[in-house]
DSSP file (Angstrom, degrees, kcal/mol; ACC not computed):
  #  RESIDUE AA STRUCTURE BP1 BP2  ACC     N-H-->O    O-->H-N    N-H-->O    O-->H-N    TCO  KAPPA ALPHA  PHI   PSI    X-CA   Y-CA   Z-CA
    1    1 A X              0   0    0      0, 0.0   137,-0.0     0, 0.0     0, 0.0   0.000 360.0 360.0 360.0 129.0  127.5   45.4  103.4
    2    2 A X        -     0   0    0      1,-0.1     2,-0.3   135,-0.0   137,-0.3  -0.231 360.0-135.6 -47.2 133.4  129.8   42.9  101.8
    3    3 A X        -     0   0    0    135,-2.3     2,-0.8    96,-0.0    -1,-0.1  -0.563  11.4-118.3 -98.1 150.4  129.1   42.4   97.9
    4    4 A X        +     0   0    0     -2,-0.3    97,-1.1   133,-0.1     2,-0.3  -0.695  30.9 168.7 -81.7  86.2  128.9   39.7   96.1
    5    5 A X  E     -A  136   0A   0     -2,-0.8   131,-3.8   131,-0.6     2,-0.2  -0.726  10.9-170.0-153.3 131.9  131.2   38.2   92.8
    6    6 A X  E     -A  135   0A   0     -2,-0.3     2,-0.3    95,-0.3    97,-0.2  -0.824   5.3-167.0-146.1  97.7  131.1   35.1   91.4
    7    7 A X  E     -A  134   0A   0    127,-1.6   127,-1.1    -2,-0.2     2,-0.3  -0.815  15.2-177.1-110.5 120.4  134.2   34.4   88.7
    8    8 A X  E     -Ab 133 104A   0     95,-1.0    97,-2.5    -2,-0.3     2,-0.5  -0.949  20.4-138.1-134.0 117.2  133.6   31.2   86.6
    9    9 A X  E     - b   0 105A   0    123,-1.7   122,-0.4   120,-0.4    97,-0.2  -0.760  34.3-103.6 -83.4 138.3  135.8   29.5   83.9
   10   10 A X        -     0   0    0     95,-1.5   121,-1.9    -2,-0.5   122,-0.2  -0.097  43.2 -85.2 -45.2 150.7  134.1   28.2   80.7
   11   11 A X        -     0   0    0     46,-0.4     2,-0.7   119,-0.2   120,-0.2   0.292  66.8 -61.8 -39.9-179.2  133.4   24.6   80.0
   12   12 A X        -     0   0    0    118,-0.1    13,-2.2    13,-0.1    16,-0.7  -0.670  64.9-133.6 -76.5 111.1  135.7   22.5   78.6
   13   13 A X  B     -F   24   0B   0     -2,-0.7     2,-0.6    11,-0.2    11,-0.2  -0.481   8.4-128.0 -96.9 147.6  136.8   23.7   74.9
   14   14 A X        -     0   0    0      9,-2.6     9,-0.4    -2,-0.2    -1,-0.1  -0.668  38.8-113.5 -66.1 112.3  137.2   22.1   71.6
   15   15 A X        +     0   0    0     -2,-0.6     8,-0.2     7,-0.1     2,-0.1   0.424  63.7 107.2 -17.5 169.6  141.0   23.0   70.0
   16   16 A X        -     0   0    0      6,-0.1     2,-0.2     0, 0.0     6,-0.1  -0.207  57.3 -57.2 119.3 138.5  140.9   25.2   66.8
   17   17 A X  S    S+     0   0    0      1,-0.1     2,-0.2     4,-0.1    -2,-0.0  -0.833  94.5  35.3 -99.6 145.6  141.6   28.5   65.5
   18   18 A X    >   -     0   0    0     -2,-0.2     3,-1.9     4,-0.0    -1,-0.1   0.544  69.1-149.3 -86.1 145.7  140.8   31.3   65.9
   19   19 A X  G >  S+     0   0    0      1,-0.3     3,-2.0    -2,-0.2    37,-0.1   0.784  91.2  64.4 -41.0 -52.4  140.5   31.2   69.2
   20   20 A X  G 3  S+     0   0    0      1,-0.3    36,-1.4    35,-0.1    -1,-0.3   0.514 113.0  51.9 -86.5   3.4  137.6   33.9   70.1
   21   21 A X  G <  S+     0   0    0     -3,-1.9    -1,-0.3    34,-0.1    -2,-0.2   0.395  73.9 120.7-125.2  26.1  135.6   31.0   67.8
   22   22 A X    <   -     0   0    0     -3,-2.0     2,-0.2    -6,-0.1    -7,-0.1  -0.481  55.0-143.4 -80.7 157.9  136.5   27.6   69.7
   23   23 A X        -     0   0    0     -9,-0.4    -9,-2.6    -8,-0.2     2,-0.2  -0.505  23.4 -91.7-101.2 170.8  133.1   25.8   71.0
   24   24 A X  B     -F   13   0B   0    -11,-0.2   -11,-0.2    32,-0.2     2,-0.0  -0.764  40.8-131.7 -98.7 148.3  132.5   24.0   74.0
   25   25 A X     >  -     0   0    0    -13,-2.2     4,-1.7    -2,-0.2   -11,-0.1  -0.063  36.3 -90.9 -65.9 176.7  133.1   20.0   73.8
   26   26 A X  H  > S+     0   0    0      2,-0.2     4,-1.4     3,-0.1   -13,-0.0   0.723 132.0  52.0  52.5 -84.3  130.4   17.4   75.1
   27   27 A X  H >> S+     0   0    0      2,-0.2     4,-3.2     3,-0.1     3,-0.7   0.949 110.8  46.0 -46.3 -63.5  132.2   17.4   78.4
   28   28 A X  H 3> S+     0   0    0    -16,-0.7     4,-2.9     1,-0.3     5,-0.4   0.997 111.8  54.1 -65.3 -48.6  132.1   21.4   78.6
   29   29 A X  H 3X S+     0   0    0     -4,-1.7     4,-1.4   -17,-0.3    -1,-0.3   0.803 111.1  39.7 -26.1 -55.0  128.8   21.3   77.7
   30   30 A X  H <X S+     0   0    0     -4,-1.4     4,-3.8    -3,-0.7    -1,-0.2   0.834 112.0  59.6 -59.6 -52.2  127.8   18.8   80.5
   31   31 A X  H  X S+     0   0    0     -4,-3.2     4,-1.2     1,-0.2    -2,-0.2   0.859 106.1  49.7 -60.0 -24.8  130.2   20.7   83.1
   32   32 A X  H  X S+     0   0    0     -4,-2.9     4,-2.4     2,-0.3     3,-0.3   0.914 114.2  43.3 -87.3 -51.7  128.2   24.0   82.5
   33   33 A X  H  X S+     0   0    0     -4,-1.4     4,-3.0    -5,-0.4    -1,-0.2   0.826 104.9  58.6 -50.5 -41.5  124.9   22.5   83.1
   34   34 A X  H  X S+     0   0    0     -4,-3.8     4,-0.6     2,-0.2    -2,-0.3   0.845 116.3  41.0 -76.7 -44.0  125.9   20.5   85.9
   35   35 A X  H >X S+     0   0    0     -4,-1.2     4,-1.5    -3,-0.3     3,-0.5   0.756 108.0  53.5 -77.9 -19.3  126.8   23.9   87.5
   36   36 A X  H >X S+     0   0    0     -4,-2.4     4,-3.0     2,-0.2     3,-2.1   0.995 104.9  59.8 -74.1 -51.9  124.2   26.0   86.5
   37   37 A X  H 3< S+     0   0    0     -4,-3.0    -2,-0.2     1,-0.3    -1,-0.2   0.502 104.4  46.0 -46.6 -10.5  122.0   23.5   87.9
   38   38 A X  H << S+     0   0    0     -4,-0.6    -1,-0.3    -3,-0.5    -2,-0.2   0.325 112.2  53.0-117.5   1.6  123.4   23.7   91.6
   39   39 A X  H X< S+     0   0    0     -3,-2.1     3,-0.6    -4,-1.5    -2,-0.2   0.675 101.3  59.5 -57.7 -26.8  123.3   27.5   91.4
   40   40 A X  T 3< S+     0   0    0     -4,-3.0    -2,-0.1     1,-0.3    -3,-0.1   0.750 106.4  47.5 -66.4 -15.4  119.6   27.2   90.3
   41   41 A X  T 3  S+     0   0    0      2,-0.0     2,-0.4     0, 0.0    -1,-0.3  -0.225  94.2 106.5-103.5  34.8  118.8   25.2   93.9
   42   42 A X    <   -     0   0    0     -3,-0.6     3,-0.1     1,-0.1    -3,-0.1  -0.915  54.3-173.2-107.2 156.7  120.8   28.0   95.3
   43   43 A X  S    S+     0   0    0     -2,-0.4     3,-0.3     1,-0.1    -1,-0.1   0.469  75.4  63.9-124.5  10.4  118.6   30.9   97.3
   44   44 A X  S    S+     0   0    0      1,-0.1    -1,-0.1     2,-0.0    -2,-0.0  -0.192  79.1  74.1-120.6  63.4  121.2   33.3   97.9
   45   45 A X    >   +     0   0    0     -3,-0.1     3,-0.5    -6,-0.1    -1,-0.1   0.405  62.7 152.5-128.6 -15.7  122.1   34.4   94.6
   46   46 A X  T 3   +     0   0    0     -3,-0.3    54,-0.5     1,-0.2    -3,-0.0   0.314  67.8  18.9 -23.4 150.6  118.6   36.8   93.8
   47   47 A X  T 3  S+     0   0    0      1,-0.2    -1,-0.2    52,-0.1     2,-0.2   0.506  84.5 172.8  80.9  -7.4  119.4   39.6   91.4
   48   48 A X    <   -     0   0    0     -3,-0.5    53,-0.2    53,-0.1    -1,-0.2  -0.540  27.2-145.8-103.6 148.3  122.0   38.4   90.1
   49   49 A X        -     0   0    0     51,-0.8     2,-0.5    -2,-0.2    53,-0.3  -0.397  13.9-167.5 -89.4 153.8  123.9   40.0   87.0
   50   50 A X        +     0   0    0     22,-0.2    24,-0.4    51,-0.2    53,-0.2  -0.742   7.8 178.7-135.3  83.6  125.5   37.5   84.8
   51   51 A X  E     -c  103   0A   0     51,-2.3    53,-1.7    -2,-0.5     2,-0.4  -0.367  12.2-156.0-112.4 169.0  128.0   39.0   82.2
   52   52 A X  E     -cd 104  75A   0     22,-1.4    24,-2.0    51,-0.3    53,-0.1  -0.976  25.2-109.7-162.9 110.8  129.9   36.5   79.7
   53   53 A X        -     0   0    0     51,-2.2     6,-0.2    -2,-0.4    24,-0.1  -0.400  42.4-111.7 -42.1 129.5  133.6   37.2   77.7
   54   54 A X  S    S+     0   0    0      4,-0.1    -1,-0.2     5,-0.1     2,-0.1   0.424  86.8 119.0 -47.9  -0.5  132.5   37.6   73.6
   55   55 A X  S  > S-     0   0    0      1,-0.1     4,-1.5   -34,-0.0     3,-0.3  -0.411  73.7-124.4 -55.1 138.6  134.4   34.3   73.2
   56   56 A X  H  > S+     0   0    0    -36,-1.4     4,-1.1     1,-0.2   -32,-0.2   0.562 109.1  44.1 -78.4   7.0  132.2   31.6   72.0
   57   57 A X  H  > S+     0   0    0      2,-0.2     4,-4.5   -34,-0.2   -46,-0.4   0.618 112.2  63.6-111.5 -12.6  132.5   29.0   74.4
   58   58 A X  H  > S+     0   0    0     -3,-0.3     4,-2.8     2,-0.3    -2,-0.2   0.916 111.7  34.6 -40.2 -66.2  132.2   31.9   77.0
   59   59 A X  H  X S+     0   0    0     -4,-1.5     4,-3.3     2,-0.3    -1,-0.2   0.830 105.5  60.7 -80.2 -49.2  129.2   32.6   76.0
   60   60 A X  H  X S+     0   0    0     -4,-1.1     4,-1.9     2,-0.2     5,-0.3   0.926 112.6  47.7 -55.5 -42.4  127.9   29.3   75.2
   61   61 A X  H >X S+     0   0    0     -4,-4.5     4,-4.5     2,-0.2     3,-0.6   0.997 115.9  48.4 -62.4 -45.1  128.7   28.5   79.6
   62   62 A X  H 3X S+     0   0    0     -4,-2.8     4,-3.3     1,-0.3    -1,-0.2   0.957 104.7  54.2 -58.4 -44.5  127.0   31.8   80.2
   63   63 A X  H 3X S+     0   0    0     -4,-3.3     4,-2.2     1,-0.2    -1,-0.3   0.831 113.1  41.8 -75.6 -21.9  124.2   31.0   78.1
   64   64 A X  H <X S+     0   0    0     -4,-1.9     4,-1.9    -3,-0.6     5,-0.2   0.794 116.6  51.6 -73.8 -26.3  123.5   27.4   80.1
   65   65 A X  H  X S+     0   0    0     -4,-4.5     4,-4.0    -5,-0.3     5,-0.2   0.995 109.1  49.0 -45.2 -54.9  124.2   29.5   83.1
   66   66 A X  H  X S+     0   0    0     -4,-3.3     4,-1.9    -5,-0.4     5,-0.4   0.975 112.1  48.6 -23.3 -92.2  121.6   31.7   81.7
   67   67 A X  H >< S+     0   0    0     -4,-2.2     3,-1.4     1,-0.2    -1,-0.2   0.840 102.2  60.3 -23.0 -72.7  119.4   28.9   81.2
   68   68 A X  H 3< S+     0   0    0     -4,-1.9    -1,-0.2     1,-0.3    -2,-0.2   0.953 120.7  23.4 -35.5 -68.7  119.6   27.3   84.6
   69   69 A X  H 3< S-     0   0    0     -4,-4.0    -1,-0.3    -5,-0.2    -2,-0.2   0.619 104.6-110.6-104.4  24.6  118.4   30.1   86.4
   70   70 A X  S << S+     0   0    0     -4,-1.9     2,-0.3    -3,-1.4    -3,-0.1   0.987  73.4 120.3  55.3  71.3  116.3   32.4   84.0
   71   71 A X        -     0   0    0     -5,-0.4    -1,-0.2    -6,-0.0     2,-0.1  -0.940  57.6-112.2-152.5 143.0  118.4   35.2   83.7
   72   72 A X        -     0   0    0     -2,-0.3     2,-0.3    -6,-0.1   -22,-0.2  -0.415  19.3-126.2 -90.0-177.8  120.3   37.0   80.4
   73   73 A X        -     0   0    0     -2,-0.1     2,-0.3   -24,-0.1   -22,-0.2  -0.850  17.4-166.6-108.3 141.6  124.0   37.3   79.3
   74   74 A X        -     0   0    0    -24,-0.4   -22,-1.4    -2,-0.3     2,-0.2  -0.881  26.9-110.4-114.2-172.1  125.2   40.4   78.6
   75   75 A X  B     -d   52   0A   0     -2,-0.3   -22,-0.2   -24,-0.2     2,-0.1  -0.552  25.6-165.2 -93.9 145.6  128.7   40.6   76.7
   76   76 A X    >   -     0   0    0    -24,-2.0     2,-0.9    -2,-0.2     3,-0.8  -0.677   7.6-163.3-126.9  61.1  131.7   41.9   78.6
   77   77 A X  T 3  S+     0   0    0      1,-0.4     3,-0.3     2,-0.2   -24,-0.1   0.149  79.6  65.6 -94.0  22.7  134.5   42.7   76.4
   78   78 A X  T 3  S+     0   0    0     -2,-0.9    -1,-0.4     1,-0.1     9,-0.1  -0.146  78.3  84.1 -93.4  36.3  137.0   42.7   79.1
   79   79 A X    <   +     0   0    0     -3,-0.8    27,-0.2   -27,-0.1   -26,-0.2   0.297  58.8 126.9-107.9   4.1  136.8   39.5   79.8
   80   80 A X  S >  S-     0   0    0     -3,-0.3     3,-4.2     1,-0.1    26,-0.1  -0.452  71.7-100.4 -89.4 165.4  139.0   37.9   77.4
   81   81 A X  T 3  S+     0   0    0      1,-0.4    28,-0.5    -2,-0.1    -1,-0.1   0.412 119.2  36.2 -25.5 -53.0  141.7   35.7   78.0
   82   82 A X  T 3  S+     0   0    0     26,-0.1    -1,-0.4     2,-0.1    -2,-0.1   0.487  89.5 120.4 -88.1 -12.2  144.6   38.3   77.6
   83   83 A X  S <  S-     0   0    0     -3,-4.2     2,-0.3     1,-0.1    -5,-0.1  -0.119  70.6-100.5 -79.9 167.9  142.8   41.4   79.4
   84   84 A X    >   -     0   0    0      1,-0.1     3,-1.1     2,-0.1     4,-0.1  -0.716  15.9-135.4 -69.7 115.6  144.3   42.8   82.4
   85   85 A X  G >> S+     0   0    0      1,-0.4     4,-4.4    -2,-0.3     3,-1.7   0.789 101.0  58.8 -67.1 -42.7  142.9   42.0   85.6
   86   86 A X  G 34 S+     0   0    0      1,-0.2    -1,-0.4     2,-0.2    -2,-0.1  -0.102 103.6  58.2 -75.7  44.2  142.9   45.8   87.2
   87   87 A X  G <4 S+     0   0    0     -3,-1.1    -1,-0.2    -9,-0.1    -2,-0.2   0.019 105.8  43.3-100.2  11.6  140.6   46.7   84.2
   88   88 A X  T X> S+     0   0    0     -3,-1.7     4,-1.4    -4,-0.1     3,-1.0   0.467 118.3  49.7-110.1 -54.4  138.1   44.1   85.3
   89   89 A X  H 3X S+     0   0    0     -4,-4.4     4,-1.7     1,-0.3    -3,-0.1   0.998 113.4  48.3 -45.8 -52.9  138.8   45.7   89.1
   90   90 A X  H 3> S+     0   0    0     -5,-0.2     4,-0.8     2,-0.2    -1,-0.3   0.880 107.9  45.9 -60.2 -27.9  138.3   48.7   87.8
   91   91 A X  H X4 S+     0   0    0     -3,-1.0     3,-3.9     2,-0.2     4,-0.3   0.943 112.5  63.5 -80.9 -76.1  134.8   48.2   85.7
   92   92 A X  H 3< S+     0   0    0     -4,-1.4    -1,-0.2     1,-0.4    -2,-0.2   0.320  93.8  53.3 -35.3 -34.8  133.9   46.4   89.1
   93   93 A X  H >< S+     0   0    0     -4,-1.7     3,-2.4    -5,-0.3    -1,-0.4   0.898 103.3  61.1 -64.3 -40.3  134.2   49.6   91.2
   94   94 A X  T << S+     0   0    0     -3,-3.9    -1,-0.2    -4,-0.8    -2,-0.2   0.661 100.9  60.9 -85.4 -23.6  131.7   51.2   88.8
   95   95 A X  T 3   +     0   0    0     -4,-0.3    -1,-0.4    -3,-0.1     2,-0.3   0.483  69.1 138.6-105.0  18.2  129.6   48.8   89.8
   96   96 A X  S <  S+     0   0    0     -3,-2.4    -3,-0.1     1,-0.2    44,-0.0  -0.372  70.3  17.0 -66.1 109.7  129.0   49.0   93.6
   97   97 A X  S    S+     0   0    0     -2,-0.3    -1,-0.2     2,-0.2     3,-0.0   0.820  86.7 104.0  77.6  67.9  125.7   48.5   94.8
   98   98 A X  S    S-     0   0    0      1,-0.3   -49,-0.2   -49,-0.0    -2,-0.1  -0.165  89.7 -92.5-160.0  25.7  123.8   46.8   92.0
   99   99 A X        -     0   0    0    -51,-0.1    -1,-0.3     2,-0.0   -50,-0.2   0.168  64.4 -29.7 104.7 169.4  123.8   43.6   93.4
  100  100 A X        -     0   0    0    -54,-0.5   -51,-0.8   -55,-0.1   -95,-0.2  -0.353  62.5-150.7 -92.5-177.9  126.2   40.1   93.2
  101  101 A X        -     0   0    0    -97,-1.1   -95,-0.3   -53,-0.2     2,-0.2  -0.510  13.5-157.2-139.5 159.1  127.7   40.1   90.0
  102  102 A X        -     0   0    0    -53,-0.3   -51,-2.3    -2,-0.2     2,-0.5  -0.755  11.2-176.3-165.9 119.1  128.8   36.7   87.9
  103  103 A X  E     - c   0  51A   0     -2,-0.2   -95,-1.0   -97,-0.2     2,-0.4  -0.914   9.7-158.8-105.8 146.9  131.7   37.0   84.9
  104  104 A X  E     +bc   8  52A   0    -53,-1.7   -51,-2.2    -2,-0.5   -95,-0.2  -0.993  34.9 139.8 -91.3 131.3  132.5   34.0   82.8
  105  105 A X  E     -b    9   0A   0    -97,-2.5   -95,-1.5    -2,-0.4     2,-0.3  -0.109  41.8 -79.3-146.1-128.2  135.6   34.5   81.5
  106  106 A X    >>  -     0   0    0      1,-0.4     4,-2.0   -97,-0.2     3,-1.0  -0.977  44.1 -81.6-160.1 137.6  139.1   32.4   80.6
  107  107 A X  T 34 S+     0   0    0      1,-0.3     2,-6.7    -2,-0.3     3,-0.5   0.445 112.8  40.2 -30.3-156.5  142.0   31.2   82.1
  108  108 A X  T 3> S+     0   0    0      1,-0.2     4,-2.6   -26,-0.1    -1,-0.3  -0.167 122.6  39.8 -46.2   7.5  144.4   33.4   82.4
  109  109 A X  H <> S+     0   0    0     -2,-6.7     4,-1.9    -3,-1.0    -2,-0.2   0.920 112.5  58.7 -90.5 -47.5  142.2   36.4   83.5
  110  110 A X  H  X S+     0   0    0     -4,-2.0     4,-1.2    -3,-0.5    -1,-0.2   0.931 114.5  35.3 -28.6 -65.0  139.9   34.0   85.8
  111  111 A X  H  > S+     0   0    0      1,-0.2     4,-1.0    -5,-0.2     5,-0.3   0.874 122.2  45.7 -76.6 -37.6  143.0   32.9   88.1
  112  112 A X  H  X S+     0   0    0     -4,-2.6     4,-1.9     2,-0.2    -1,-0.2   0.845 111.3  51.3 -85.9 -22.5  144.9   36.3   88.0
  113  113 A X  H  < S+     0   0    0     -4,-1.9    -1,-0.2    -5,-0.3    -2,-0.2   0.772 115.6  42.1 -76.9 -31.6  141.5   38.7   88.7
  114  114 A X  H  X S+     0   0    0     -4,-1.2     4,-2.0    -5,-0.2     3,-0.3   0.670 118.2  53.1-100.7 -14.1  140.6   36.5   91.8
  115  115 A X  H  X>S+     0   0    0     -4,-1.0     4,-2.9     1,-0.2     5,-1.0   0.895 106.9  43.8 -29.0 -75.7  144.5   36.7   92.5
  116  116 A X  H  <5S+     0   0    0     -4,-1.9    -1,-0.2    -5,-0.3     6,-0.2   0.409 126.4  38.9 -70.1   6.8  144.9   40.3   92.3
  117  117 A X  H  45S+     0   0    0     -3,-0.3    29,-1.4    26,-0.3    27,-0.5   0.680 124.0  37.5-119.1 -67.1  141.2   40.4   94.8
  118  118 A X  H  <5S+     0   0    0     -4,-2.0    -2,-0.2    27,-0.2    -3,-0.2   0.910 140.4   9.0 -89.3 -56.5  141.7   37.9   96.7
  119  119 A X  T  <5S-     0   0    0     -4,-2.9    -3,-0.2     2,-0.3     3,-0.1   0.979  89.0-122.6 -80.1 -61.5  146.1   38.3   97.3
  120  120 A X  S   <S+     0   0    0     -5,-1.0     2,-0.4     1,-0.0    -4,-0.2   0.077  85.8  95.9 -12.7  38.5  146.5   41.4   95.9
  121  121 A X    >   -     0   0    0     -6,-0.8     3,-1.0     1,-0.0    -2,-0.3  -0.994  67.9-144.6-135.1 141.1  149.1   40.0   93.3
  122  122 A X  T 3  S+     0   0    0     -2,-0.4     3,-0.2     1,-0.3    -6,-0.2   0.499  96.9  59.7 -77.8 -12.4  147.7   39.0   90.1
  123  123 A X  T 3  S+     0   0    0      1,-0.2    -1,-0.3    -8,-0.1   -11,-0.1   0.003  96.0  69.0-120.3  32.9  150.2   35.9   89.6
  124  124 A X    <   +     0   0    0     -3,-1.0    -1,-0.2   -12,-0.2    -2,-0.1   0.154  67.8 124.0-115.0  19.3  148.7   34.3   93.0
  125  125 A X  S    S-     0   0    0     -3,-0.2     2,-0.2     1,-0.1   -13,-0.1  -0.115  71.6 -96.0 -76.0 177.5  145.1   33.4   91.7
  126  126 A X        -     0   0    0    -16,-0.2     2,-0.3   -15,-0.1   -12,-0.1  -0.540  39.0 -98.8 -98.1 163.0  144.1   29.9   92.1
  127  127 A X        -     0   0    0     -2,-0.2     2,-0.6   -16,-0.1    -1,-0.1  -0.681  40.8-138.8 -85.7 132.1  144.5   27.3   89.2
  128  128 A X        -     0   0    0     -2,-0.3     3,-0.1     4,-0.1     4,-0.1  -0.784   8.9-151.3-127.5 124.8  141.2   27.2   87.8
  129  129 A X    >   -     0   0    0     -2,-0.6     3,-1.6     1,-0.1  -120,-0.4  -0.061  56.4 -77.4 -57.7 155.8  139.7   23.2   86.7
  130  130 A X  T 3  S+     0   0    0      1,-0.2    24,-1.1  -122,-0.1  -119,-0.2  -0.178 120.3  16.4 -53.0 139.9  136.9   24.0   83.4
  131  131 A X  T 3  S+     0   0    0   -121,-1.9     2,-0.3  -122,-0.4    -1,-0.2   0.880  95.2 156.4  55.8  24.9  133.6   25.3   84.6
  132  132 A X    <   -     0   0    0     -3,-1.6  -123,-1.7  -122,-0.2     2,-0.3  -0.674  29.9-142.6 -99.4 151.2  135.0   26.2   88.0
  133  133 A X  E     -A    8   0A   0     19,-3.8    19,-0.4    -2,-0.3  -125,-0.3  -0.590  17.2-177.9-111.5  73.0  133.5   28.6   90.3
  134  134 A X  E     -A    7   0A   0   -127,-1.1  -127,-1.6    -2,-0.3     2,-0.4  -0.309  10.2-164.2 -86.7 142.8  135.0   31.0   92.6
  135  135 A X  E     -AE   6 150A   0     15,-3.6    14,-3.5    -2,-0.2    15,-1.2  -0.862  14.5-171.9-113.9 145.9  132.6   33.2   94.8
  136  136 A X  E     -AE   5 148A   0   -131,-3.8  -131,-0.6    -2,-0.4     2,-0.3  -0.731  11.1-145.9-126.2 173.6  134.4   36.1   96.3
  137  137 A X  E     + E   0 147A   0     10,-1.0    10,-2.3    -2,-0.2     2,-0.3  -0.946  21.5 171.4-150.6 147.1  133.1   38.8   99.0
  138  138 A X  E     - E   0 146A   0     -2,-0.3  -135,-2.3     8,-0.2     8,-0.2  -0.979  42.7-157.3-150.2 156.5  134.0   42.4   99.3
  139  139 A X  S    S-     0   0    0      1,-0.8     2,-0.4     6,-0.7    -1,-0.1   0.600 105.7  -3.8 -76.6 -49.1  133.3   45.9  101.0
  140  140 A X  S    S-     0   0    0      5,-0.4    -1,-0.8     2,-0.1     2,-0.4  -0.992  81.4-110.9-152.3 147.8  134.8   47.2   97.9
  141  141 A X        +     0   0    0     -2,-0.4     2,-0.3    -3,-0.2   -45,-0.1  -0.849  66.2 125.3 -98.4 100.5  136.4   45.6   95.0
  142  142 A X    >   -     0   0    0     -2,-0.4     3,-2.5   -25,-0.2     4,-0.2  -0.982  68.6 -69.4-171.5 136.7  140.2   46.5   95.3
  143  143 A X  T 3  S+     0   0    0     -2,-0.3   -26,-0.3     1,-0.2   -25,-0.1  -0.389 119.5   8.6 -53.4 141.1  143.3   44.4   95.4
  144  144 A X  T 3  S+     0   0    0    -27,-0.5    -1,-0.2   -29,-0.3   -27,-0.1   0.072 104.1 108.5  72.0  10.6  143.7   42.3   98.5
  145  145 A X    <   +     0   0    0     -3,-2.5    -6,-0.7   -29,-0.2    -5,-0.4   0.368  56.0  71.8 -52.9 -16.9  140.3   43.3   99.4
  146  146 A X  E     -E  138   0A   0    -29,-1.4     2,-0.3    -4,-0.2    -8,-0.2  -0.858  63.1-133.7-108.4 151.4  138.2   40.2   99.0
  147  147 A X  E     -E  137   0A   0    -10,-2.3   -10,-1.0    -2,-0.4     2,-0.3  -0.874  20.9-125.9-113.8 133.2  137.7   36.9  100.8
  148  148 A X  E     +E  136   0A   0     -2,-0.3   -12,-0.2   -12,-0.2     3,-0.1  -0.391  32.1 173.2 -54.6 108.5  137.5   33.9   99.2
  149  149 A X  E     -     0   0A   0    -14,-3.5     2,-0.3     1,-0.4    -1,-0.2   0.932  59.8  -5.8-120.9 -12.7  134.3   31.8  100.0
  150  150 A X  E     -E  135   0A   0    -15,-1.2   -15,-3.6    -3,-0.1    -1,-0.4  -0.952  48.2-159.5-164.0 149.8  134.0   29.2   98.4
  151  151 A X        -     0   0    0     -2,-0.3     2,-0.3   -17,-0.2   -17,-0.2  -0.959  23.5-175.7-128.3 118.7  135.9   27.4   95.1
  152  152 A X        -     0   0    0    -19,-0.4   -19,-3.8    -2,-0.3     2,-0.2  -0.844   7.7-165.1-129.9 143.0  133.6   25.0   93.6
  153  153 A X    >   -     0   0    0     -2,-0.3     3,-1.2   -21,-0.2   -21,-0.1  -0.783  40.6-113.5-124.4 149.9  134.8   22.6   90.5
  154  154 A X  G >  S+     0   0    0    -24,-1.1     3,-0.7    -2,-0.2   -22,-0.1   0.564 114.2  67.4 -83.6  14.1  132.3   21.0   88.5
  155  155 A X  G 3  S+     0   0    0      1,-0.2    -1,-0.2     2,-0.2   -23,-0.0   0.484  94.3  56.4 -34.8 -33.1  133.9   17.6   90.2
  156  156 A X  G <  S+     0   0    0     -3,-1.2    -1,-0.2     1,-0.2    -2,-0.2   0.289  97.8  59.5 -99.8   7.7  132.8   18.5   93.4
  157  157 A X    <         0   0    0     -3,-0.7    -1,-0.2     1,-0.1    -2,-0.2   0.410 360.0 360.0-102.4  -5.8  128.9   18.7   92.1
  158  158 A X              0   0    0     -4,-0.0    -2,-0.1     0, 0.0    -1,-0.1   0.860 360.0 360.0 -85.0 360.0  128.9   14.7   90.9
């Protein structure tokens, strides 16, 4: 049976060093909500685990994800910006058959993980707008193994 994964960029962030401590703007703020709220009217999402980069603006979209449907974060510490996509592939395997799955993470690691899934090349991921959502399907989580089902921007919720 096909699994579920659902790869999400953080809101829109405020400029500023150090990085792992920029916050989400106004705007990101808004975009996060506005999507957690059209996952929460979603019904085929039950179960699902919701794991969040240690970046703060990461975390702040996970935690309105969070919010939206009554569900926790945990912390993911391969999710940040620079990690490698097959060490995300790889944690992924570990996790087969525990139910869909949802990282928030960071440019590049967002666009190259659903790349390297979706293409199997890691520099063919999709460009991904703030607070965008790509839902993937797998048998097994393995380069050029997953289908793309759907790429949702928070543009396309107004």
């Amino acid at each position: 049976m096909a699994e579920r994964l659902l790869i999400m960029r953080h809101g829109e962030a405020s400029p500023g060093s150090p990085d792992i401590y920029r916050p989400l703007t106004e705007r990101g703020l808004d975009e996060t909500r506005r999507v957690g709220a059209w996952l929460a009217g979603r019904d085929d999402l039950a179960g699902l685990r919701l794991l969040a980069s240690p970046y703060r603006r990461a975390r702040q979209t996970a935690d309105a994800i969070a919010e939206a449907l009554g569900h926790e974060v945990e912390s993911l510490s391969i999710l940040t910006p620079d990690d490698p996509p097959q060490a995300v592939v790889d944690w992924l395997l570990e996790q087969a058959g525990q139910g869909p799955l949802m990282l928030v993470s960071h440019m590049p690691l967002v666009g190259a993980l659903t790349g390297l899934l979706v293409e199997g090349r890691s520099d063919r991921g999709p460009g991904f707008p703030t607070a965008a959502v790509a839902e993937l399907e797998a048998e097994v989580w393995a380069a050029d193994c997953a289908r793309l089902v759907r790429f949702t921007a928070p543009a396309d919720l107004a």
